[in-house]
C-alpha positions in Angstrom: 8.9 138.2 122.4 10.9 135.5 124.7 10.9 132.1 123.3 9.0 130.6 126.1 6.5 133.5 125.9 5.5 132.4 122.2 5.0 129.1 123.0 2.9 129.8 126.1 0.4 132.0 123.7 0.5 129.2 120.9 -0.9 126.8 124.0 -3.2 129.0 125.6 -4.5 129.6 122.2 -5.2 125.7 121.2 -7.1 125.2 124.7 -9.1 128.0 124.5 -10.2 127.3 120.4 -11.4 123.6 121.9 -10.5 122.0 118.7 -9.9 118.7 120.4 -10.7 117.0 123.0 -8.9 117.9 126.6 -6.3 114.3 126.1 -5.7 115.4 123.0 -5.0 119.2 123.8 -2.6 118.4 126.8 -0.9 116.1 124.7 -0.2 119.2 121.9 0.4 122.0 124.8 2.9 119.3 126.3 4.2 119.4 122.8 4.5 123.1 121.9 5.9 123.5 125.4 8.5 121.0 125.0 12.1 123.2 124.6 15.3 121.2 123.6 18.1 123.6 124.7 21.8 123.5 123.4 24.4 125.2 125.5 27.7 125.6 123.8 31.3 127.8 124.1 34.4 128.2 126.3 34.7 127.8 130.3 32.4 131.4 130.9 30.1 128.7 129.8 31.2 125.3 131.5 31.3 126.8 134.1 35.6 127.2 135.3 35.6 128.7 138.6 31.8 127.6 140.0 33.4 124.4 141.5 31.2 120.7 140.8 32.8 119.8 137.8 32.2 116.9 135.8 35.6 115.2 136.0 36.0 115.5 132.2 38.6 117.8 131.1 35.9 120.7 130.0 35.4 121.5 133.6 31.0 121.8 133.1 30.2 123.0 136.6 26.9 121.7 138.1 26.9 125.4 138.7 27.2 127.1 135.5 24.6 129.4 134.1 23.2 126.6 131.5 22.7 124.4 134.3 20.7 126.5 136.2 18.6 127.5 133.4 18.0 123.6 132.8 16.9 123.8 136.4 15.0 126.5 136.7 12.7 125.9 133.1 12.8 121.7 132.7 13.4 121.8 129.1 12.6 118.8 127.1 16.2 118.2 126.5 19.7 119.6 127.9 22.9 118.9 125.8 26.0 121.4 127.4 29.0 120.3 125.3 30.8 124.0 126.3 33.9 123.5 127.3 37.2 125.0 129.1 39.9 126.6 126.7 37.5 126.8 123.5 38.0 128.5 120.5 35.9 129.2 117.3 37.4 126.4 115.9 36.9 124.4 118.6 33.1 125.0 119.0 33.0 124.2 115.0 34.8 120.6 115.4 33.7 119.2 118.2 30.5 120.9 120.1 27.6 121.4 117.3 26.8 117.8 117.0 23.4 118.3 119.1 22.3 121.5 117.5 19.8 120.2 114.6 16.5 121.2 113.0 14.8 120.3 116.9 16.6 122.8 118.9 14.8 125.8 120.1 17.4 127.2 121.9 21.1 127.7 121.6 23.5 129.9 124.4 26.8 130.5 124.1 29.8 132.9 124.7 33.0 132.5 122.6 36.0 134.9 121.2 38.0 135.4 124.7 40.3 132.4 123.6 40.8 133.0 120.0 42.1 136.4 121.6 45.1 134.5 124.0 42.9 135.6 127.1 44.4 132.7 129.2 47.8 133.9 127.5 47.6 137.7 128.0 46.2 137.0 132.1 49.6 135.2 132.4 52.1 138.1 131.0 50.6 140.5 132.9 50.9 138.4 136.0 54.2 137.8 135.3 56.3 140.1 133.0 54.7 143.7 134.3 53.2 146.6 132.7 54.9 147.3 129.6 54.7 143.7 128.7 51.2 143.3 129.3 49.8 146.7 128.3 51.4 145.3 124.9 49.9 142.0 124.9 46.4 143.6 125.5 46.8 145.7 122.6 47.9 142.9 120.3 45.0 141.2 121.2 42.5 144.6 120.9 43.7 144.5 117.5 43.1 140.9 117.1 39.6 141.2 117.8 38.2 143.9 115.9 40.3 142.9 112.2 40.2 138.6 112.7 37.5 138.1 115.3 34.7 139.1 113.5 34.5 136.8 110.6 36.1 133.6 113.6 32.4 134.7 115.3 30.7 134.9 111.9 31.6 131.3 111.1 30.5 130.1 114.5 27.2 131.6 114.0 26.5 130.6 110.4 27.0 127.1 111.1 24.4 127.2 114.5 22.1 129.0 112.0 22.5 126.6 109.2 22.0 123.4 111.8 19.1 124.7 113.4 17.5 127.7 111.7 14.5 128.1 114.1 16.1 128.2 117.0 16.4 131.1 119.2 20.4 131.9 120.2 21.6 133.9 123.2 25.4 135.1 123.0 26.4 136.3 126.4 29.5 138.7 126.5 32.4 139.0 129.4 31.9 140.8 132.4 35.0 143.1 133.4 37.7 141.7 135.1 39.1 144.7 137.1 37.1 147.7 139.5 39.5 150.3 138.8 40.6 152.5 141.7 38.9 149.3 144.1 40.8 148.0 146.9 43.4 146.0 145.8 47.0 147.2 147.3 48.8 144.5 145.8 49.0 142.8 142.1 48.4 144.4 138.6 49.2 147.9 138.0 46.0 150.4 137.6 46.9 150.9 133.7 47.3 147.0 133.6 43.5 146.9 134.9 42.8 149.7 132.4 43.9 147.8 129.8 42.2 144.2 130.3 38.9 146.0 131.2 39.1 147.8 127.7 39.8 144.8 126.2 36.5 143.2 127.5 34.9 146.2 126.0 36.1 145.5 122.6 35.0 141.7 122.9 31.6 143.2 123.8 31.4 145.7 120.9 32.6 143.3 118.3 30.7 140.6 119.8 27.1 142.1 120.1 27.4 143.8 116.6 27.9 140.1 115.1 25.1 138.7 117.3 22.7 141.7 116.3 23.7 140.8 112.6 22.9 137.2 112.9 19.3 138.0 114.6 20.4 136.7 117.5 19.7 137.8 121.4 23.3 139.6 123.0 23.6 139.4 126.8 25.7 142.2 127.8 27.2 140.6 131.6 28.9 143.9 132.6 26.4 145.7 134.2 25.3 142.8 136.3 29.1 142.0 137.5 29.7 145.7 138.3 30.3 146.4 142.4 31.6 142.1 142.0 34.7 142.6 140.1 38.4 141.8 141.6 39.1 144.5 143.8 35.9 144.9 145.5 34.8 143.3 148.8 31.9 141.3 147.1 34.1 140.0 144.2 32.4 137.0 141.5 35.7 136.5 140.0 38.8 134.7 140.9 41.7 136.4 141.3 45.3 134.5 141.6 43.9 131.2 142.5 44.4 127.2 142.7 44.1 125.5 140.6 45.6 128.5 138.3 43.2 127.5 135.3 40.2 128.5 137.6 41.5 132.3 138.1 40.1 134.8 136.5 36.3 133.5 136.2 33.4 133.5 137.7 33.0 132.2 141.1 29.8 130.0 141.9 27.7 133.5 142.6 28.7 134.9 139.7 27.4 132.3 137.4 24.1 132.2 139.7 23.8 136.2 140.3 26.2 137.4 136.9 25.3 135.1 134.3 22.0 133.6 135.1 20.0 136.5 135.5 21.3 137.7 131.8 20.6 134.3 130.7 16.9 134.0 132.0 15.9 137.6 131.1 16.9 136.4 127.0 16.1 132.6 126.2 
């Protein structure tokens, strides 16, 4: 049962038992409803590539999916500390500081950075097939033998901070449609190859989630038809500024992410 669900049940049931008087049960149903929400991780999560950024150099987009949850559900409190270029480690130094015994909810996606994403999107750009067919291997094999336990320590420390709290990891959508209608750029195996990696961040990445209890958001199937190389893309390709290619356009926070997001927390 969602989160939000639970809480709505827990309130309907105080009313209706009429154990206090009707101050006095607003005041509790305004206090079981109240949800302070945490949204952590790299820029899938600040929001790189959705425009309105924050001027700080983690890039949170006014359109990113946390943001529109925040919108769309008024939680009691809102702290996003996800931000562009994060690693495991990263998210363990410097963004857990608001997760605490309080926090109901936690989102986050991590794991494409400790795998040299931004790194392997560059050699295939510019050094060709062989080089980048090789650099997405390297990484495939980075991420099922080191990734796990990077993931494992992330989500240990946001269970030990704030054990009651419900947490939705969302996973990478595919970059590529293969056989779409690009005529120029990567080669086909190159598309092969970075797709397939974003299938072994999913598999290694929900099997951790599902281990720790917590909710997985698979993005895939909701970015499918909006990949590069379609005529309805939510991705950049090539772009400037060069740090916002390869991620989600404004649309595909709001019509990728979001949906995934509301349908778990």
């Amino acid at each position: 049962m969602k989160l939000r669900r639970w809480k709505a049940a827990v309130t309907t049931a105080v009313a209706l038992l009429g154990l206090t008087t009707l101050s006095t049960t607003a005041a509790q149903a305004a206090d079981v409803a109240a949800l302070d929400y945490v949204a952590l991780g790299d820029s899938y999560s600040s929001g790189v590539g959705a425009d309105a950024y924050d001027g700080s150099d983690c890039r949170r987009s006014a359109n990113a999916y946390p943001q529109l949850w925040k919108a769309n559900n008024a939680p009691a409190s809102f702290a996003f500390t996800a931000c562009s270029g994060a690693t495991t480690s990263d998210v363990l130094a410097s963004q857990l500081g608001p997760v605490n015994s309080g926090t109901d909810l936690v989102s986050i996606s991590i794991g494409g950075n400790d795998a040299g994403f931004a790194d392997i999107m560059t050699t295939c750009v510019v050094f060709g097939e062989s080089a980048c067919v090789n650099a997405v291997n390297d990484a495939r094999a980075y991420v099922e033998s080191t990734l796990p336990g990077r993931l494992d320590g992330v989500y240990n420390a946001i269970s030990d901070r704030a054990p009651g709290a419900r947490v939705v990891v969302l996973g990478y959508p595919h970059i590529y449609k293969i056989n779409g209608n690009c005529s120029i750029g990567l080669s086909e195996r190159s598309r092969e190859a970075i797709n397939s990696a974003a299938d072994d961040l999913h598999n290694v990445t929900s099997k951790r989630a599902a281990d720790h209890g917590f909710a997985y958001g698979d993005v895939r199937p909701a970015f499918s038809g909006h990949e590069i190389c379609t005529s309805d893309r939510w991705l950049h390709s090539t772009t400037w500024p060069v740090w916002e290619s390869y991620h989600p356009t404004a649309e595909g926070q709001a019509n990728g992410y979001y949906p995934v997001m509301e349908s778990l927390a």
